[in-house]
C-alpha positions as a printed Julia matrix, in Angstrom:
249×3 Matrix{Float64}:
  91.69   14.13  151.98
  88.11   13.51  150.18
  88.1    12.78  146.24
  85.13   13.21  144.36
  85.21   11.2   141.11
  82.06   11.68  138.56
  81.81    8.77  136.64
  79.61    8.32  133.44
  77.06    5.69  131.83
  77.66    5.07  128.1
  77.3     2.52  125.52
  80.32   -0.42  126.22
  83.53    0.22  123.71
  82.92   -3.56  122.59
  79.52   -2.79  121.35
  79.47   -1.88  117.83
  77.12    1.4   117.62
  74.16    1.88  114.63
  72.49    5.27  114.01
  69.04    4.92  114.76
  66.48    4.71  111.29
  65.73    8.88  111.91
  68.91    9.9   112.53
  68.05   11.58  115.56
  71.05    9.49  117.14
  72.75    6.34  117.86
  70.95    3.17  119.08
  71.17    2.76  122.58
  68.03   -0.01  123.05
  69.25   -3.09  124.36
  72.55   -2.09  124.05
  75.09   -3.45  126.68
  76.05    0.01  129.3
  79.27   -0.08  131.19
  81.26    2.78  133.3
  83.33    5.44  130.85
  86.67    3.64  130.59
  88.75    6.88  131.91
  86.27    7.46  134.65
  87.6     3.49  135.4
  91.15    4.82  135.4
  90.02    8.18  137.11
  88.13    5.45  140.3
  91.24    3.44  140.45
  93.84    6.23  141.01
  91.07    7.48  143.57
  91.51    3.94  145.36
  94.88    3.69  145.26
  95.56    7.2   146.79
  93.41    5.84  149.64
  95.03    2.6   149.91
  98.58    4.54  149.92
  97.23    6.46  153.2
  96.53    9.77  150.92
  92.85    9.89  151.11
  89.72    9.05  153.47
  86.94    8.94  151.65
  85.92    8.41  147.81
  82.59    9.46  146.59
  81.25    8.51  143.2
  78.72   10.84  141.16
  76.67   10.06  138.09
  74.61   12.78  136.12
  72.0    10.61  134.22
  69.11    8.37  134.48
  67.74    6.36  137.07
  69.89    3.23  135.59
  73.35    4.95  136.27
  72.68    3.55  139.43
  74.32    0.39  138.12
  77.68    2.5   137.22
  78.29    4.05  140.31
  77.47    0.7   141.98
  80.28   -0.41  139.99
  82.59    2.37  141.12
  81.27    1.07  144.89
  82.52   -2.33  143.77
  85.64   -1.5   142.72
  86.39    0.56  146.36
  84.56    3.99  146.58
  82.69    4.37  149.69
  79.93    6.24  148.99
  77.8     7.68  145.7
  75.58   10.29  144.57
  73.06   10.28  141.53
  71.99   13.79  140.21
  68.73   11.94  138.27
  68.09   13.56  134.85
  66.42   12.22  131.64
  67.91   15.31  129.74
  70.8    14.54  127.71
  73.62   16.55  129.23
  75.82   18.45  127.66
  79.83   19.1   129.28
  79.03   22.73  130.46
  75.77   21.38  132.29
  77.44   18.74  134.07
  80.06   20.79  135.28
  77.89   23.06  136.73
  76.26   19.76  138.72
  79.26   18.98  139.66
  80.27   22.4   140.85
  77.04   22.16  143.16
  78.03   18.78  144.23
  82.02   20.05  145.0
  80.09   22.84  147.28
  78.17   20.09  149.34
  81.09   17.71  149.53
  84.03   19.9   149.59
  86.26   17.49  148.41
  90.05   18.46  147.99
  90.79   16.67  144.68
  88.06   15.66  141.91
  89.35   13.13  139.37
  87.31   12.17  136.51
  87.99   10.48  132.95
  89.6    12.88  130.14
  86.59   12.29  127.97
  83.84   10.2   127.93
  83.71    7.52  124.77
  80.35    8.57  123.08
  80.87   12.6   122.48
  84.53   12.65  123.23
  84.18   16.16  124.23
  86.81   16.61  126.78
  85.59   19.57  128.24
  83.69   18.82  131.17
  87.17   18.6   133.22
  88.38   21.77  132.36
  85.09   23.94  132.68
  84.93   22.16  136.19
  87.95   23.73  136.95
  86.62   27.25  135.11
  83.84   27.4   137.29
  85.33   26.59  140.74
  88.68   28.74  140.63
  90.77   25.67  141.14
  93.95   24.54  139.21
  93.64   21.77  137.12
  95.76   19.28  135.63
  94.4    17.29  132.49
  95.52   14.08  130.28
  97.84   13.46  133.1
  99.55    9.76  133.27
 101.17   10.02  137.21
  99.58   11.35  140.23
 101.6    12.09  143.19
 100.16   13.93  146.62
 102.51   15.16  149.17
 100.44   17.22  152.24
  98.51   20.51  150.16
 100.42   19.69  146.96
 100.02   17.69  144.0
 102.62   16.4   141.35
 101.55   15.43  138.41
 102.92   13.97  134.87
 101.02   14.88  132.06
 100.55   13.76  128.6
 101.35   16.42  125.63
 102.3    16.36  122.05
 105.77   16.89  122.33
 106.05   13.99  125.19
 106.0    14.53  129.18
 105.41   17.47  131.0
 105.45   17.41  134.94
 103.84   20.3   137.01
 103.05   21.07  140.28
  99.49   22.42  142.0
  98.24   23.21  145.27
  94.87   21.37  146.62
  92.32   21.92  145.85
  92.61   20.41  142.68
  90.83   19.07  139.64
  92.54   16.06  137.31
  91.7    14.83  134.16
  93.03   10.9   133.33
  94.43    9.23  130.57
  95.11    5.82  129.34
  98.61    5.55  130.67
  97.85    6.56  134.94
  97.16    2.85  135.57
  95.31   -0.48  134.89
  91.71   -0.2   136.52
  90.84   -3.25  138.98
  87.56   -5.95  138.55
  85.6    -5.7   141.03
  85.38   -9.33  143.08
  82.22  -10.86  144.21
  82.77   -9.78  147.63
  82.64   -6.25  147.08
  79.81   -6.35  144.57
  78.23   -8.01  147.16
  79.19   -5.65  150.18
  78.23   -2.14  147.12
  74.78   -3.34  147.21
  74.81   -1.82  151.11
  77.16    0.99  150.61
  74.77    4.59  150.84
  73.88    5.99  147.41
  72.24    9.41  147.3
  69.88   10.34  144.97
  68.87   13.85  143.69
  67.73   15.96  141.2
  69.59   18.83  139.09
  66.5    21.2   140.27
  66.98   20.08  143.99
  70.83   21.45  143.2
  69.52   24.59  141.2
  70.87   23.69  138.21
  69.43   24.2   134.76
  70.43   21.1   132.14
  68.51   22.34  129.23
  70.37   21.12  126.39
  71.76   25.08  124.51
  72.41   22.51  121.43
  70.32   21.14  118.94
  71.59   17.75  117.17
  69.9    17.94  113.42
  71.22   14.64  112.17
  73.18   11.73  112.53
  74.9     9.54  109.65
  76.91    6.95  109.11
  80.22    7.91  107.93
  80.7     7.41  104.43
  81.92    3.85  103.0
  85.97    3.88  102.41
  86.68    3.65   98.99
  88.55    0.71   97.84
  92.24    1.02   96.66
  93.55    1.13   93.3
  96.84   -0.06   91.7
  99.27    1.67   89.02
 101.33    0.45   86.88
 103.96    2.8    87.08
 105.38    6.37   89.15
 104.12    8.48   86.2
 100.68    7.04   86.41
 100.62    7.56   89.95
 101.61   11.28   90.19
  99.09   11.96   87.46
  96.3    10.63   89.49
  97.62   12.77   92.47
  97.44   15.27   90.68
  94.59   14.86   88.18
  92.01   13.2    89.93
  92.96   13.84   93.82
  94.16   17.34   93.64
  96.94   16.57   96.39
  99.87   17.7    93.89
């Protein structure tokens, strides 16, 4: 079995993020970039299928620019054998990656492609599922156990009312969350041995793909300051304000 897992470049959940003094966006300058932390649960699962005898080759793919070569290096690190960059400046939006990837699925023909539920700086969630949209393939999102038996996948998946657990034939695309597993550091050795590990590079127009951007950010804020608390001296007072002055009663 191959697995294909796209991984993403964005802004490291430690960092705290400022809107930039236009509002055109947040500041990314000098700001510390790490992998997506799902697409880090979404590689792991990948290497554990092939350590369990489930899988021969893992290849990492990025949609970005030129320094998301230091993510999937980091996915080589951790165990994938092989990457791909699609190199873009645009910013990409969910439906435009998908399509990438569907390009990159036709190339590869992988039988399973695993990626992170959402990535941390749109949250979107969507790239996953128009994947799946756009290839024909079952999919299988927010799931929290992966289990492969020949042509057919079990899977436990997260939902509101608790566990669900469904079955789907390979091909197949997954969507992770927080619960699959505990994603692996990298040791020296292996971020040593990445550096010689083949990464592709290409270009959405060498794939056909057109990443225009079909939205138009106008601004970004801060959100507003929280309001601090205020304390009443008795129940009557306090329904009055609930009703008076928040409108909740």
């Amino acid at each position: 079995m191959k697995i294909l897992v796209p991984v993403k470049r964005v802004a490291d959940y430690n960092v705290r993020i400022h809107v930039k003094a236009d509002e055109t966006g947040v500041e990314l300058a000098n700001v510390k970039m790490s992998m997506n932390p799902f697409d880090e649960i979404a590689v792991e699962e990948a290497i554990r299928l092939k350590e369990a005898g489930k899988a021969e080759e893992i290849i990492a793919v990025s949609i970005g620019p030129g320094e998301a070569e230091q993510t999937l290096r980091t996915a080589l690190a951790m165990g994938a054998d092989r990457a791909i960059l699609v190199k873009t400046q645009q910013e990409t939006e969910p439906l435009a990656v998908a399509k990438v990837l569907r390009a990159i699925v036709k190339r590869e023909n992988p039988d399973l492609v695993i990626l992170g539920k959402q990535a941390i700086d749109d949250d979107c969630g969507q790239t996953g599922q128009m994947l799946a949209a756009l290839l024909g393939w079952p999919q299988a999102t927010f799931i929290s156990k992966l289990e492969i038996d020949g042509e057919q996948a079990t899977i436990t998946r997260e939902i509101d009312g608790g566990l669900q657990t469904i079955s789907a034939p390979l091909p197949l695309v997954a969507t992770t969350d927080l619960r699959l597993n505990e994603p692996r550091y990298a040791s020296l050795p292996n971020i040593m041995k990445a550096r010689r590990k083949p990464l592709e590079t290409l270009t959405a127009e060498e794939l056909d793909v057109d990443v225009t951007p079909r939205l138009e950010v106008l601004k970004v804020q801060e959100p507003p300051a929280r309001a601090g608390g205020v304390r009443v001296e008795s129940v009557d007072e306090l329904i009055d304000r609930l009703k008076n002055e928040a409108g909740v009663l």
